[in-house]
C-alpha positions, 0 to 999 in steps of 0.5 A: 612395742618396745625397742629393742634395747640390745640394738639401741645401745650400739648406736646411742652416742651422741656426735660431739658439737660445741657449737649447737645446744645439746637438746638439738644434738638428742633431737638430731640422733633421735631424728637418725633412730627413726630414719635409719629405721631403728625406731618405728611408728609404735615402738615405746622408747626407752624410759627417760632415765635409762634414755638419759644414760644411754646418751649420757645427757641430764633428763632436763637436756633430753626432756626438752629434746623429747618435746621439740619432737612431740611438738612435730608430732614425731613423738608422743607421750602416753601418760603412765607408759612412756614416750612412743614414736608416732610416726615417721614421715619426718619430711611432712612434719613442717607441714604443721603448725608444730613443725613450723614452730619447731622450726623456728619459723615465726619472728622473735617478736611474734614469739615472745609476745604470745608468751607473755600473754600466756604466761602472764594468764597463767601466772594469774591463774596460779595465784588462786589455783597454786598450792603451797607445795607447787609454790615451794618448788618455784621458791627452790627451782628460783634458788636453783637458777640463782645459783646458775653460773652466768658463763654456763649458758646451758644450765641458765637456760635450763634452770630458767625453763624449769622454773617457768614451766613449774609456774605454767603447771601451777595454773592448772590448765591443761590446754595452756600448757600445752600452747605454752609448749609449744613455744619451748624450743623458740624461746631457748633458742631467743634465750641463746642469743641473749648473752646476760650479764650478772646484773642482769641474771641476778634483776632477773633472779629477784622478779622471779621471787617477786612474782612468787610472792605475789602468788602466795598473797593469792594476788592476781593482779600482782602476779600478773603485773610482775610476770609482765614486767619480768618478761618485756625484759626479754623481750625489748632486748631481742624485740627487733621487728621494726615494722609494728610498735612494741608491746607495753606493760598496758597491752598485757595489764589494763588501766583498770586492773589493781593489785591489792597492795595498790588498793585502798584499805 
């Protein structure tokens, strides 16, 4: 059953923090609904646009909010209905897997490594299964996240997950995409601490367009070989678990693989 709205209104503000990032202060008064008892297991919350007024938040901000929650198995969302509280047990929520990623509960290392080698597959998948509209929005979504002013560490995020979640959708499978999300919120989190530089913002900015044009070359190996690179940018920089030897370029990309601008004519 659907919220009732009247009552939401009243305590939807959001408490002012600079010092945390905005998607943790949704979560946390999403958090305060379902506790306080506002929001109950099968209530339908309002849609994302209203949600996003009631707040006064940008979709983007709350939609990752929303999938910080789902990943704790608090909130699910129903395709063509809307988003709807699955439960309310939130002190069990760590006892899972989502929760214990959520949490942040892995090693930054550890968590960059899986997604490379997600997305690095999901980039190869894209090549052959993308179609030229999907690669049209990677094209403009890159636009967007050059244009992102360095200072503004929120909409670097944001714009940067907006382009990458788009390549993730453009593979075209389901279950990774699902994997990929759940990493999400840590690998905000590991962009936080990041700090870029405008060198650094605009080297990133052009292996994005390079991936993207391996993907309208239908070029797997190309693809996957640029998105790697891309993202052990990333991951060398805040890799810090000395224990293990860090991943290479030819952990992700083997020996045996070549593009086609590499191959004999």
């Amino acid at each position: 059953m659907p919220a009732d709205d009247a009552h939401l209104g009243e305590s939807w503000s959001l408490s002012p923090d600079s010092r945390r990032p905005l998607p943790e202060l949704i979560e946390q008064k999403l958090r305060e609904q379902i506790i306080g008892g506002t929001l109950k297991a099968g209530d339908r919350l309002p849609t994302e646009p209203e949600l996003a007024r009631k707040l006064d938040v940008a979709r983007s901000s709350l939609r990752t909010a929303l999938q910080r929650l789902q990943l704790q198995g608090i909130v699910e969302v129903r395709r063509g209905l809307g988003w709807y509280v699955r439960r309310t047990d939130l002190a069990a929520v760590e006892e899972h897997l989502e929760g214990r990623l959520a949490a942040r509960q892995f090693s930054q290392t550890d968590l960059l490594e899986v997604r490379i080698a997600l997305e690095t597959t999901a980039a190869s998948l894209a090549a052959v299964r993308a179609g030229d509209g999907e690669l049209d929005e990677l094209a403009k979504l890159n636009r967007r996240y050059q244009r992102a002013p360095v200072d503004d560490m929120q909409e670097v995020i944001e714009s940067d997950e907006e382009f990458h979640s788009a390549l993730i959708r453009a593979s075209h499978n389901e279950l990774l995409e699902q994997m990929y999300q759940t990493l999400v919120p840590g690998l905000q989190d590991c962009k936080r601490h990041a700090h870029p530089s405008r060198e650094v913002h605009n080297r990133s900015a052009n292996e994005h367009e390079q991936v993207v044009w391996f993907l309208r070359r239908h070029d797997e190996v190309g693809a996957k070989s640029a998105m790697t690179t891309h993202l052990l940018g990333l991951y060398n920089d805040l890799a810090t678990d000395d224990a293990k030897p860090k991943a290479t370029l030819s952990t992700y990309v083997g020996v045996s693989d070549n593009p086609i601008w590499n191959k004999p004519r």
